[in-house]
C-alpha positions in Angstrom: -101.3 -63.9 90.4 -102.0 -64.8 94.1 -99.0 -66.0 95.4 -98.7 -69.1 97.8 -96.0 -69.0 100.7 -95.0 -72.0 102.6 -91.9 -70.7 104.7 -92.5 -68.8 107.8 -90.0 -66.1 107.9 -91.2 -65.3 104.5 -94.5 -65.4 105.6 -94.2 -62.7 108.6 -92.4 -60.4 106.2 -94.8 -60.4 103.8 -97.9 -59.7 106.3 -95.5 -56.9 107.5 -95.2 -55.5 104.2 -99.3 -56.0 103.5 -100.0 -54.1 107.1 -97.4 -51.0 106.5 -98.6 -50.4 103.2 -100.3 -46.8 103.8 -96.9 -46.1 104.7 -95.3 -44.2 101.7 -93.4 -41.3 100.9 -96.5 -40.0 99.1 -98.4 -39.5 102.6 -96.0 -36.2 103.9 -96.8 -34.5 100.6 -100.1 -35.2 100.8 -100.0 -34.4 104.5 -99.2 -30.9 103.3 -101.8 -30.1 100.9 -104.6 -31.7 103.6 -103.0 -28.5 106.5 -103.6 -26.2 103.7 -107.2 -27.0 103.4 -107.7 -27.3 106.6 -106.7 -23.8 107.4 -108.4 -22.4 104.5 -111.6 -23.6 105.8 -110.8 -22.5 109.4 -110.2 -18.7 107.9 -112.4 -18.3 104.8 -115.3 -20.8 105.9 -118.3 -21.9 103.4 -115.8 -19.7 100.6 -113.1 -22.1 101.1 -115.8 -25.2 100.8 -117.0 -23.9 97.5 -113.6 -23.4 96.5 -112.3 -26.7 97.1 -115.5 -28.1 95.7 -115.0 -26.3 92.7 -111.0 -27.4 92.4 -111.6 -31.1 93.3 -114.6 -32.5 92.6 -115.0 -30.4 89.7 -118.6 -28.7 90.9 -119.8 -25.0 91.4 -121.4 -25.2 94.3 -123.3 -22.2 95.5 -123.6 -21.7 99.6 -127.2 -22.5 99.7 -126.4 -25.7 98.1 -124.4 -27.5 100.6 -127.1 -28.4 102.5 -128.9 -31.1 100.9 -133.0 -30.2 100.6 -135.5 -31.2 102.4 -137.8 -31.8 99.4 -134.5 -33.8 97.6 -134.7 -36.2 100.7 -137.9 -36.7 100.3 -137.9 -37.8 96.6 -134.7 -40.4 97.3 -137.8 -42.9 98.6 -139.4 -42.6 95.3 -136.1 -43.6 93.9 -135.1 -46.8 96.0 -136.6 -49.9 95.1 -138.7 -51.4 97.4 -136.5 -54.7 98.2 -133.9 -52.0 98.8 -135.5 -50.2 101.5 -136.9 -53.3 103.1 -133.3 -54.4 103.3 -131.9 -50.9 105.0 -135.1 -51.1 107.3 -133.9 -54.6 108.7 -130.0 -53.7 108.9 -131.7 -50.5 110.9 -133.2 -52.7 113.4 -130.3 -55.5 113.6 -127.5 -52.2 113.9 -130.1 -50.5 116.6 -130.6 -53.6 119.0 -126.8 -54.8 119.3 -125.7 -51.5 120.0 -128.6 -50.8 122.5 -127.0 -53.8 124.3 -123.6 -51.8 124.5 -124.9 -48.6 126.3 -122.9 -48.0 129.7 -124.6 -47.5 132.9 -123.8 -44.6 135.0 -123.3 -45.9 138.4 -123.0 -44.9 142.0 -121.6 -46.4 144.9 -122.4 -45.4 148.8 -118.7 -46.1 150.7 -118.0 -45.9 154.6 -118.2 -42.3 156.0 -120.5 -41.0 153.8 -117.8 -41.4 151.2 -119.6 -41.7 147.5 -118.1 -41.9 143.9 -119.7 -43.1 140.8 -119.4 -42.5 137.0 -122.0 -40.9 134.6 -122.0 -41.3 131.0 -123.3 -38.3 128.7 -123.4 -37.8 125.1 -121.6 -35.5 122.9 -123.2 -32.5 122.0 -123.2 -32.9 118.1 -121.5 -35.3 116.1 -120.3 -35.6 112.3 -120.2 -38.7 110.4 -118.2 -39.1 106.8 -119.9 -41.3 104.4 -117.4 -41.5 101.2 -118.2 -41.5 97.9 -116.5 -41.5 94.9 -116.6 -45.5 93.1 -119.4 -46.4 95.1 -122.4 -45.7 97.4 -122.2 -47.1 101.3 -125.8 -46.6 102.8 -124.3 -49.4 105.2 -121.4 -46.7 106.3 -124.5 -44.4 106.8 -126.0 -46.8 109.1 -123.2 -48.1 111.3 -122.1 -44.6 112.0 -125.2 -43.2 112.6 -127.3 -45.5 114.5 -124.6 -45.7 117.6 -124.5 -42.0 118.1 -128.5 -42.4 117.9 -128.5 -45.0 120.4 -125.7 -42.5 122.6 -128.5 -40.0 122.8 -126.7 -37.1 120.7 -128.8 -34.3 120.4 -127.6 -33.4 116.5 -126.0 -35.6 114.0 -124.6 -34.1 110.8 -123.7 -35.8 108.1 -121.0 -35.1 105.2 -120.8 -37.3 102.1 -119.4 -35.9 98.6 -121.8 -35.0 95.8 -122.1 -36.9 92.3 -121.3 -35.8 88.6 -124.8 -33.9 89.0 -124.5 -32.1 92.4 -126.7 -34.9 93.9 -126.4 -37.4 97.0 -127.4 -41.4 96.1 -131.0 -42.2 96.9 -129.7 -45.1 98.9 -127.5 -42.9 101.1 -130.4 -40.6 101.6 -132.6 -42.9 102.4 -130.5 -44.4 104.9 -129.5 -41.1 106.7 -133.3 -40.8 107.6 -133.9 -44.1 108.4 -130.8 -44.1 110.6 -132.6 -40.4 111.9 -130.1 -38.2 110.3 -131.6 -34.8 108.9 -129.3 -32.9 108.2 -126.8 -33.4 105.7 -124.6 -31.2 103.3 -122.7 -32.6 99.5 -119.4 -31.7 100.4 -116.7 -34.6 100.2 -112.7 -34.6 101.4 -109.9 -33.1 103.4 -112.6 -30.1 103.3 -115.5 -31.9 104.7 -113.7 -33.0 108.0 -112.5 -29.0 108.5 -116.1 -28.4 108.3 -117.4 -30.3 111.2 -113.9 -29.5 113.2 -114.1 -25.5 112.9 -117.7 -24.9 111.9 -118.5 -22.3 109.2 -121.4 -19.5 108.3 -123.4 -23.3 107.5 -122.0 -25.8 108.9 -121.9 -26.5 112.6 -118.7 -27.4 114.4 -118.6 -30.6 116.0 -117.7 -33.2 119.0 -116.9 -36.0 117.0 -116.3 -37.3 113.8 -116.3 -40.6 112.9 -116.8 -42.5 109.3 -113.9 -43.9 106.8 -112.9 -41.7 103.8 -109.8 -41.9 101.3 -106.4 -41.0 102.6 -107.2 -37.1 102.0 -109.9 -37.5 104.7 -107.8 -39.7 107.0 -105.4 -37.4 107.4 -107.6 -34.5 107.7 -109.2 -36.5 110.9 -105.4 -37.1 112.0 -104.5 -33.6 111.9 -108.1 -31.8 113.7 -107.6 -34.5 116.4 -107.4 -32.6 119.8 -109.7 -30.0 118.4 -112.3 -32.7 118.1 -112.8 -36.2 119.1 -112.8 -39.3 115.9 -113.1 -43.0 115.8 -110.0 -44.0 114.2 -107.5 -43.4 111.3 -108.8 -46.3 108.9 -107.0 -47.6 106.8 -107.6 -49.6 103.4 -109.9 -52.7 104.2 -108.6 -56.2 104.8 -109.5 -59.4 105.5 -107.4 -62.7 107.2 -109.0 -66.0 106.7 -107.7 -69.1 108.7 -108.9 -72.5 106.8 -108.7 -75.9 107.3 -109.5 -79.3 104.7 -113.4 -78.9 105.5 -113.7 -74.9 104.0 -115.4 -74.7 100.7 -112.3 -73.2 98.2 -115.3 -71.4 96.4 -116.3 -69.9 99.7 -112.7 -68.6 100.6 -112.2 -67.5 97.0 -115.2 -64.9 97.5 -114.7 -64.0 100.6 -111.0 -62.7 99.6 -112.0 -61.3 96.4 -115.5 -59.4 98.6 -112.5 -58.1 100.6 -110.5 -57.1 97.0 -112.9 -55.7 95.3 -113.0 -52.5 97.5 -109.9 -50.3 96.2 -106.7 -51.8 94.7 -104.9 -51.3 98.3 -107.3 -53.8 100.3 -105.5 -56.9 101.5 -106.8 -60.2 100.8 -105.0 -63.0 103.3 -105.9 -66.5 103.6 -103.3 -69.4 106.1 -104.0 -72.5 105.9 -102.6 -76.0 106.9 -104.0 -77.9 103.3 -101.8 -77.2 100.6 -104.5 -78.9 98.2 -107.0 -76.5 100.5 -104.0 -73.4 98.9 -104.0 -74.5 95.5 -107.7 -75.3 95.0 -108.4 -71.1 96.2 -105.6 -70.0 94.0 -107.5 -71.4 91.0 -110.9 -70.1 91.9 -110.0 -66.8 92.8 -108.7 -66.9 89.2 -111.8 -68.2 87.9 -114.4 -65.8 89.9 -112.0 -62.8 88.5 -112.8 -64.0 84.9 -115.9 -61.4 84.5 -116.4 -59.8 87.8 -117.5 -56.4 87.0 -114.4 -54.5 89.3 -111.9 -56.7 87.5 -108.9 -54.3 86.9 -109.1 -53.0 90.4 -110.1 -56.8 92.3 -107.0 -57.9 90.1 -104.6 -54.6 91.3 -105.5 -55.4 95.1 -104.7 -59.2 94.7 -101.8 -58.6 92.7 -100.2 -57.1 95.5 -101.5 -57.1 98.4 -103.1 -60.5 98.4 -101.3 -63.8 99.8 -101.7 -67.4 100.9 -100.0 -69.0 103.6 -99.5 -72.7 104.0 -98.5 -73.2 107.7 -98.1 -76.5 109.8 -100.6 -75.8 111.8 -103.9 -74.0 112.9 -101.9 -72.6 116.2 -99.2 -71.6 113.8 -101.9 -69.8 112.1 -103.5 -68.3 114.9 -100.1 -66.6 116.0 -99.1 -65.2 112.4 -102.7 -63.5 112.7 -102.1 -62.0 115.7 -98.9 -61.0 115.0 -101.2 -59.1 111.9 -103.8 -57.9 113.8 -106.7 -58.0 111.2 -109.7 -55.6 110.7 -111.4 -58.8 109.8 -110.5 -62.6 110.6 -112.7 -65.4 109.5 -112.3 -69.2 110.9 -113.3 -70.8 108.2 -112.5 -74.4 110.1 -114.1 -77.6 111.6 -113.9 -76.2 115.6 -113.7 -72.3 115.1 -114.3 -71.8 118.8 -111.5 -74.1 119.7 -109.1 -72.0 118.4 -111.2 -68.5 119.3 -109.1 -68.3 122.4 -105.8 -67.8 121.0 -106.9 -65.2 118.4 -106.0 -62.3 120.8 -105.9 -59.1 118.3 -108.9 -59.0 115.4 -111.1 -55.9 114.6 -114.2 -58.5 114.0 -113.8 -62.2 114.0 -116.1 -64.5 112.0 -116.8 -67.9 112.7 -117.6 -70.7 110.9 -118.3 -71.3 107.1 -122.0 -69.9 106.9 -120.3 -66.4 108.3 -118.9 -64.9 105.6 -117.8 -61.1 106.4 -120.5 -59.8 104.0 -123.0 -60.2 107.0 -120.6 -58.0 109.4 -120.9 -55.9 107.0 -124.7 -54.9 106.4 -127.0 -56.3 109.4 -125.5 -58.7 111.8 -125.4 -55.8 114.2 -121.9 -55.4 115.2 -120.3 -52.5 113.7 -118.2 -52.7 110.5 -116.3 -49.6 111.1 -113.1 -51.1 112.3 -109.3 -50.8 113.5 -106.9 -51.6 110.3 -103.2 -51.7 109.8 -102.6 -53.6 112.8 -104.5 -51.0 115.0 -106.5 -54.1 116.5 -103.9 -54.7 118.7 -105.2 -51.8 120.8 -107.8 -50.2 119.2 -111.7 -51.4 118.9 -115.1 -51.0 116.7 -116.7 -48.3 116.7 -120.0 -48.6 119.2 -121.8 -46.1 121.2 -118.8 -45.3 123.8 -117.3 -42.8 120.5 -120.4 -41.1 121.4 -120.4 -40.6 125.2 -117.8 -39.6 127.6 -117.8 -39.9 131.2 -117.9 -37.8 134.3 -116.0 -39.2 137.3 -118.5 -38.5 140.5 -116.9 -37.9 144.0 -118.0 -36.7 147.4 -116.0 -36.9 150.8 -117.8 -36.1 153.9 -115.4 -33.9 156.8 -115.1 -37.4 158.3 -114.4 -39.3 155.2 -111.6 -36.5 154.6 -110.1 -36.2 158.2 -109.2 -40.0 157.5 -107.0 -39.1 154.5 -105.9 -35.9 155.0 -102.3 -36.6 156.5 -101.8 -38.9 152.7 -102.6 -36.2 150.8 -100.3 -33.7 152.3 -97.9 -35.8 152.1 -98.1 -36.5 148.6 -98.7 -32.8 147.8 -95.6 -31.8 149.6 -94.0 -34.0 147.8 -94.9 -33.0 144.5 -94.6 -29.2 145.8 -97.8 -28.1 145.4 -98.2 -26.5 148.4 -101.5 -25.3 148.1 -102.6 -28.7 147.4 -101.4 -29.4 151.0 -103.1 -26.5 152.5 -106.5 -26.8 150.6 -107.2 -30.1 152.6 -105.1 -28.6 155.8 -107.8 -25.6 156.2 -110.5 -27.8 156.1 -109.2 -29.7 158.9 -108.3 -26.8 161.3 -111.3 -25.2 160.7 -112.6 -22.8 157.9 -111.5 -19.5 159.4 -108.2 -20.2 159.4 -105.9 -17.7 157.8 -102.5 -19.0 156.2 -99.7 -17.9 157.9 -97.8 -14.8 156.4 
């Protein structure tokens, strides 16, 4: 079932197959159905939300229900389990102090001739965060969204996540949102959701940002409002890239691939190594962990075909074929991970050693798990507290500072013919009283 690959050619097509596989003929039809939601819910507003509701998730909604209650949040801590909410409180803190080590500085800086220019960071104004639904519940997506545009300093945060069977959010998603210091959150899930917080409606604000994973519905939805708002990324299905040598535990590597499997039948489960006993051994125990692991039929789907082992000749071999992936996550599951740390040059996360499995990424290292996929590593990067701010260039030129430069910008306006470039810094040279000539 998970195939093992030892020739190098076949290799690099087969992780180019694995990384362009959101890219079917299915996506332009779907494509089309996500514009015409879209523009419903930019003409008909909260109508078009409770019609959508209605047609896809199979729920009458009425308007005053989007919004989830403030008594309902209250009762989701009567619902968790202690050890559960002792766990979300520690991923708060661990999520919270990284990024509060990744906050920018405004700066200024005093040149010659009274000459100053600086940068100042501000937050956006409001931001939306998509927490998915659907097969299962992700207070962790709630978190790592969340807690960065908390740490950013923006003002309002609303958050969008699709209701259950019974019109009602998951306890631990609830609980989350407030812990994280969201309070204001509304059941409505899809293509629909993200037109929401892009256009605003008679309940739901418009806003800055959005940010948050979601199924392809909702990544093209994000695709399409971009320019109308700001968003983190197009994520795609998850995936994982493990490099191993002789010393990795096969048990280990087997559970990290199938962690990575077990999210949807399209996540990609890679492991290149240069042990072919190392190969074999995983092969067999990714078999055996499958035998009654309670996502079987869709752990089995995402293995099936998107799931590979590579035997290469070497851990430098190995390095390149990953960069030439670009992985959302990469694991060194070898003897001397930071050895080979500096010629892994394109990874959303990297993981090192065999105690690091991506599972802690995941939850509460710190770092955040929303990450570039489908090669977007190569020039894309997690999702931190810069989503949340933008930045103000600061510039002021005293008469002398500008009498200096003058002469270069008029040239360089003439150039361009922009004449009134030219004589905007000309007028201030000859005096302010100058008229232009007729």
């Amino acid at each position: 079932m998970l195939r093992i690959i030892t020739q190098r050619a076949e290799a690099r097509t087969e992780l180019r197959r694995i990384c362009d596989r959101t890219h079917d003929d299915q996506v332009i039809h779907k494509e089309a159905t996500v514009r015409e939601v879209l523009q419903a819910v930019k003409r008909q507003g909260d109508h078009a939300l409770l019609h959508y509701t209605s047609e896809f998730d199979h729920l009458d909604l009425k308007a005053e229900e989007l919004r989830v209650s403030g008594s309902e949040m209250d009762a989701a801590y009567q619902q968790v389990p202690k050890e559960l909410l002792n766990a979300i409180q520690l991923a708060c803190r661990q999520i919270e102090d990284f990024h509060r080590q990744r906050i920018p500085k405004s700066w200024v800086q005093f040149g010659d001739d009274e000459v100053v220019l600086g940068k100042r960071y501000t937050p956006v104004d409001r931001a939306g965060i998509y927490v998915p639904g659907g097969q299962a519940a992700y207070p962790s997506t709630v978190l790592m969204n969340a807690i960065p545009a908390k740490v950013a300093g923006v003002p309002r945060i609303v958050m969008m996540t699709p209701p259950s069977a019974d019109k009602g959010v998951t306890p631990a998603v609830l609980v989350a949102a407030q812990e994280a210091g969201i309070e204001e959150i509304y059941r409505i899930g899809g293509a629909q959701a993200i037109g929401a917080l892009a256009y605003g409606t008679e309940t739901v604000p418009k806003v800055d940002v959005i940010t948050g994973p979601g199924n392809i519905y909702v990544t093209l939805a994000k695709k399409l409002v971009y320019g109308t708002v700001g968003i983190d990324s197009l994520a795609g299905p998850s995936e994982v890239l493990i490099i191993a040598d002789k010393s990795a535990n096969p048990t280990y590597v087997a559970a990290d691939m199938l962690a990575q499997a077990e999210h949807d039948q399209m996540a990609a489960s890679i492991l290149l190594t240069d042990d072919s006993v190392l190969a074999r051994k995983v092969v067999d125990e990714v078999e055996r962990q499958l035998v009654d692991h309670p996502r079987r039929i869709l752990t089995e789907k995402a293995i099936a075909h998107y799931g590979l082992v590579v035997v290469v000749e070497s851990l430098d071999e190995a390095a390149e074929l990953s960069n030439e992936f670009a992985p959302e996550h990469l694991e060194l599951e070898i003897t001397e991970p930071w050895d080979l740390l500096d010629k892994i040059r394109h990874a959303g996360a990297i993981f090192l050693g065999s105690s690091t499995p991506e599972a802690v990424g995941d939850y509460l290292a710190g770092p955040n798990h929303t990450l570039p996929t489908s090669g977007a590593a190569r020039y894309a990067s997690a999702l931190g507290v810069e989503t949340f701010l933008k930045h103000s260039s600061l510039i002021q030129y005293s008469h002398t500072a500008l009498q200096k430069v003058a002469s270069a910008i008029e040239t360089l306006a003439t150039a361009e013919g922009l004449p009134s470039h030219a004589a905007s810094v000309r007028f201030r040279m000859r005096g302010s009283q100058e008229l232009p000539e007729a």
